[in-house]
BANU-746112 format. One line per field, with one value per residue (C-alpha): x, z, y; residue number from 1. Coordinates in nm, 2 decimals. Layout:
X <- (X:...)
Z <- (Z:...)
Y <- (Y:...)
resi <- (NUM:...)
REM end
This chain:
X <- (0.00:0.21:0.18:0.06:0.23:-0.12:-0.09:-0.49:-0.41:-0.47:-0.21:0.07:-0.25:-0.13:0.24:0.17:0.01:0.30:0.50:0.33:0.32:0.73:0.82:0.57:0.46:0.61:0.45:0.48:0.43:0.55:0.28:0.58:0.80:0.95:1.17:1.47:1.59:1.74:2.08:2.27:2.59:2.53:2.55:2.48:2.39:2.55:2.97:2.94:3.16:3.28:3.37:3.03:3.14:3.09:2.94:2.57:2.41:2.10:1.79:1.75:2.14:2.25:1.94:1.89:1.53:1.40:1.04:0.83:0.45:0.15:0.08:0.36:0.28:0.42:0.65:0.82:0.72:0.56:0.22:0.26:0.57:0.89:1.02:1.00:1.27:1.10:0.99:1.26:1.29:1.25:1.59:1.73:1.71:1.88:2.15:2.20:2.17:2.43:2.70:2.62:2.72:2.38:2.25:1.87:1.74:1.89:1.70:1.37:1.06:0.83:0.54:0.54:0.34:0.47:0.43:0.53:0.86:0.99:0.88:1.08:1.10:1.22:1.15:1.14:1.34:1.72:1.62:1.30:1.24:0.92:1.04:1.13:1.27:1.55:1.48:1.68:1.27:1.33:1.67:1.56:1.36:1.58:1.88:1.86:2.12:2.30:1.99:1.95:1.71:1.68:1.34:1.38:1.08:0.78:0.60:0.22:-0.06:-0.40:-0.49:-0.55:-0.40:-0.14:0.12:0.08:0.24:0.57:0.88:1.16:1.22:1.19:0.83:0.75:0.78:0.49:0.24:0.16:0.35:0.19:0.44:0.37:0.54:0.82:0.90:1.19:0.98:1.00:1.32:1.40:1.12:1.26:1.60:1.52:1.20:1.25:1.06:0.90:0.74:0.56:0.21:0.29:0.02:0.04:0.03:0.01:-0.31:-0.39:-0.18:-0.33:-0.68:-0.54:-0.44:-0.80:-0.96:-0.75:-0.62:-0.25:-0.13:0.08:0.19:0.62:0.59:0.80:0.77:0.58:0.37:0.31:0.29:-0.01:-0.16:-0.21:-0.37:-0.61:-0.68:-0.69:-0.88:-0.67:-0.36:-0.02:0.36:0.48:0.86:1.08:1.38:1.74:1.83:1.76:1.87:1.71:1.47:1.40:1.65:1.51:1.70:1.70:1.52:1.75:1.65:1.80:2.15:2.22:2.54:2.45:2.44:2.73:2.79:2.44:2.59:2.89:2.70:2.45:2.73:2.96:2.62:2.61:2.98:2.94:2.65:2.41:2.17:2.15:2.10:1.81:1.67:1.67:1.52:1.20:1.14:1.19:1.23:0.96:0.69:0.78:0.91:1.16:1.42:1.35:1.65)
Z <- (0.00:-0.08:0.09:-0.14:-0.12:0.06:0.33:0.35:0.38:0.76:0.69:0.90:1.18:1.46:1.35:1.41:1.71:1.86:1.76:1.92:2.26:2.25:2.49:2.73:2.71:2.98:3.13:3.44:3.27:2.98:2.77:2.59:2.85:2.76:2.90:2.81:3.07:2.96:3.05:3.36:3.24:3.24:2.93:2.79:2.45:2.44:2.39:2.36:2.11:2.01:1.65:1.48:1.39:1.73:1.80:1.98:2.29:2.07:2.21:1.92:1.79:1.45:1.45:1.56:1.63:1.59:1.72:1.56:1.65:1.53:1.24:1.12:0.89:0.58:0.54:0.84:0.71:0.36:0.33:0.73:0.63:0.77:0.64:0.24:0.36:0.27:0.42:0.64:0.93:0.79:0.59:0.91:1.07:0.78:0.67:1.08:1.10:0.77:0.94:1.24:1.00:0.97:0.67:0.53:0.66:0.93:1.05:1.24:1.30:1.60:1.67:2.02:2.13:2.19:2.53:2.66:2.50:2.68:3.01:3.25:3.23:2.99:2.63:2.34:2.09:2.06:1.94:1.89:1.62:1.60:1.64:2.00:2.10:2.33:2.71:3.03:3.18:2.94:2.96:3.36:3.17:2.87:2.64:2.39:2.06:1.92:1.72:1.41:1.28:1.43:1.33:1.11:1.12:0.82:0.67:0.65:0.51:0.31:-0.04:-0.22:0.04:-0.08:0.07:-0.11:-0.36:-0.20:-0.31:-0.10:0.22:0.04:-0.09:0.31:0.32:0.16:0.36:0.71:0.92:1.23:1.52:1.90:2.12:2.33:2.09:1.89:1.56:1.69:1.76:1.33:1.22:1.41:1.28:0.91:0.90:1.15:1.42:1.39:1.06:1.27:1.41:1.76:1.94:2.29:2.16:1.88:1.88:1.90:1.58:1.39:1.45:1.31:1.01:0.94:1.03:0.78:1.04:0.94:0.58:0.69:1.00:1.11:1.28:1.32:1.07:1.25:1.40:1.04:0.92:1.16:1.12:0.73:0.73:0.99:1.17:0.87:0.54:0.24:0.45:0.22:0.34:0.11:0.29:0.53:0.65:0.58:1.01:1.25:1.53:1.83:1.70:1.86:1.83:1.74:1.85:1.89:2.21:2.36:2.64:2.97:3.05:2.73:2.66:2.28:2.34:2.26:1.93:1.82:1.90:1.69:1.35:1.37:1.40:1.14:0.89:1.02:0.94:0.58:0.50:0.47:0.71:0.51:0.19:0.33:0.53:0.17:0.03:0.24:0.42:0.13:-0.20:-0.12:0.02:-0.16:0.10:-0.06:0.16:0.15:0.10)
Y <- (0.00:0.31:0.61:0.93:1.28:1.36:1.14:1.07:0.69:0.58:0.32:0.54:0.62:0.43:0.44:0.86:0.78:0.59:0.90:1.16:0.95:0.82:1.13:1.01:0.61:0.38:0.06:-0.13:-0.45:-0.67:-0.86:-1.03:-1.19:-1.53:-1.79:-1.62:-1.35:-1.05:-1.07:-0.89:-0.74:-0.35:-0.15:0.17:0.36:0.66:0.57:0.21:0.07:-0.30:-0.50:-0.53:-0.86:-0.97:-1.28:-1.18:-1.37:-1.43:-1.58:-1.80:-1.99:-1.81:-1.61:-1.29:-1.21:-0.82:-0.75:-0.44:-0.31:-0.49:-0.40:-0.17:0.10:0.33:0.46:0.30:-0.08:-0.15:-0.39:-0.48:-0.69:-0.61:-0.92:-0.75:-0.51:-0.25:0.05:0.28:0.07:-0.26:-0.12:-0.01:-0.33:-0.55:-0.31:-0.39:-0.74:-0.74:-0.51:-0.75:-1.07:-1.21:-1.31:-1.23:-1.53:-1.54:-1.27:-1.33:-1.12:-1.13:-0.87:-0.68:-0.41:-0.06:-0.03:-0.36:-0.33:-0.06:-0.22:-0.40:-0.71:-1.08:-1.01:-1.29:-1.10:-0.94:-0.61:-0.36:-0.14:0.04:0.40:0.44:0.77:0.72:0.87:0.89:0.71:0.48:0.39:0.26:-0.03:-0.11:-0.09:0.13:0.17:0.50:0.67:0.55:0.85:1.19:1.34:1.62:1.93:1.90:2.20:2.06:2.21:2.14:2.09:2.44:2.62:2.92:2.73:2.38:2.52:2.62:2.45:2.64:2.83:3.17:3.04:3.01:3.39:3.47:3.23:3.26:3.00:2.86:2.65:2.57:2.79:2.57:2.34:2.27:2.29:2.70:2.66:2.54:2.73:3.09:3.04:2.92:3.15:3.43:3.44:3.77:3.60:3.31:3.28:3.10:2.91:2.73:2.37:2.13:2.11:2.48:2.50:2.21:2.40:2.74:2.57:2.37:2.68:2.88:3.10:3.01:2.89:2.60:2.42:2.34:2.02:1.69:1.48:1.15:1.42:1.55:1.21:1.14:1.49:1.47:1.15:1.17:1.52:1.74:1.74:1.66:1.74:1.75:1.75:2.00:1.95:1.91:2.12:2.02:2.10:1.76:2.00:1.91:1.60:1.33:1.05:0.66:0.42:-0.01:-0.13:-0.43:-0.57:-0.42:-0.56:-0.71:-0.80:-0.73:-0.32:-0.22:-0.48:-0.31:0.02:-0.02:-0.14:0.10:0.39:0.25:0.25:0.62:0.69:0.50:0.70:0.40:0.54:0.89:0.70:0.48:0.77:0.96:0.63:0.58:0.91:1.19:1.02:0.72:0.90:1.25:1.48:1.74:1.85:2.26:2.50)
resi <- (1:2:3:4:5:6:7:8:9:10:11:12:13:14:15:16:17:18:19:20:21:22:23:24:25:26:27:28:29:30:31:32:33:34:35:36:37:38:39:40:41:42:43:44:45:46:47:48:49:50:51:52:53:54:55:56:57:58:59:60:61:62:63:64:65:66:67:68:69:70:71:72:73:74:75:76:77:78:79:80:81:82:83:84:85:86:87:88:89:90:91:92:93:94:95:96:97:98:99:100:101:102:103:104:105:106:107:108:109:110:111:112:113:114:115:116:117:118:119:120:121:122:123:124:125:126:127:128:129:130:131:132:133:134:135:136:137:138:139:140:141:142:143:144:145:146:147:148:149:150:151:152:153:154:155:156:157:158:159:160:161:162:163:164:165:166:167:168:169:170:171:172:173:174:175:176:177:178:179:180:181:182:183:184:185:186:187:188:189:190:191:192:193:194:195:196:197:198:199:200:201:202:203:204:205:206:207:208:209:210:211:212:213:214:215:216:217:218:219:220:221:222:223:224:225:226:227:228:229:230:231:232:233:234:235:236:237:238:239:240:241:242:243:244:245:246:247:248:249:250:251:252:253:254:255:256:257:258:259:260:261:262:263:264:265:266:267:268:269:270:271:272:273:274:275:276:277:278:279:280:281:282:283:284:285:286:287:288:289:290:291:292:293:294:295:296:297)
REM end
């Protein structure tokens, strides 16, 4: 089901959803504990590093096992089937499993819900991906890798509106800009924009009103957010673009469980694909050039 440059489809609805709750959702209980404990020797995210060709304490010999959200959604995962590859994450986890030495079947794919991954607690699976934003709260439960993604900021706005039409920043000039006050979508629109050329409002939501009720032209959001926005909230909502700055997103990262020994192996592959360039190119791949979200300048 590929997602349109309109973003009506509710096929990324509950993926949106997860992503405006990551800064917030944390559970006191794990619907998908197994047999296999998460191991005790202490790691961390931030500095880790080890030889990505390290063998891995898998729960499953020769296999490594990666859990995602049921179902998983455009652009994120294509037709529900992480297996395909396709889709941003679905890349993300086997350009990771490669630089980790496994092979394409020897990856394995197991469903888990949002909030029982990041709770304390046994899990069935080596690592998460379902676009978990890495948080001190969090980090108390689990193991998370270096980010993978930072989110980058959207410009959103509605079919026939003057600003559906704009193709660079300079184009923003002309059309009146809303953003929530506090935010670090301000923060990129007030530097790229200026700040005196920006209609603030007190929330999100405040802002995604002004824009439905025509009060403001377009909307500077992050992208999931936009993502979620487009398809369900507003009327024939479009993502015209998104800014070139990920200053100050939110950083996705692998869940692992907490204490695994695998941390810092996971660490290491996913920062030499950041160093190589291969998560750039498959960010390009399934979050701009897939789903037809120009990087404004």
């Amino acid at each position: 089901m590929p997602v349109t440059p309109t973003f009506r489809s509710t096929i990324v609805a509950t993926t949106a959803i997860a992503a405006l709750a990551l800064a917030g959702c944390s559970s006191s209980s794990d619907d998908d504990a197994s047999a296999t404990p998460a191991a005790s020797t202490p790691a961390t995210s931030a500095t880790a590093s080890a030889p990505a060709t390290a063998a891995l304490d898998t729960v499953t010999a020769d296999k490594l096992t990666i859990a995602t959200g049921q179902p998983a959604y455009e652009p994120w995962m294509v037709d529900d089937d992480p297996t395909n590859g396709k889709g941003f994450e679905s890349a993300i986890a086997y350009a990771v499993a490669e630089q980790l030495g496994y092979a394409h079947d020897d990856v394995e794919w197991v469903r888990a819900s949002f909030e029982s991954s990041i709770a304390p607690g046994p899990k069935d699976w080596d690592l998460n991906i379902q676009q978990f934003s890495i948080t001190p709260e969090r980090e108390n439960a689990v193991d998370f890798s270096s980010p993978y993604y930072t989110t980058s900021q959207a410009i959103l706005t509605t079919e026939g509106s003057p600003a559906a039409t704009v193709t660079t920043l300079d184009d923003l000039s002309h059309v009146k800009v809303g953003v929530a006050s506090g935010t670090t979508s301000y923060d990129v629109a007030a530097e790229a924009l200026g700040a005196d050329s920006l209609a603030v409002f007190n929330s999100t939501e405040d802002t995604a009103l002004a824009l439905s009720s025509g009060q403001i032209d377009a909307f500077v959001t992050d992208l999931p957010t936009a993502f979620y926005l487009a398809s369900v909230e507003l009327d024939n909502g479009v993502i015209v673009g998104q800014f070139d700055s990920h200053a100050g997103g939110d950083e996705f990262g692998f869940v692992l469980p907490k204490g695994s020994p695998n941390t810092v192996t996971v660490t290491a592959a996913v920062d030499a694909l950041r160093e190589d360039g291969t998560l750039d190119a498959i960010e390009t791949e399934w979050l701009s050039t897939a789903v037809d979200i120009p990087v404004l300048s």
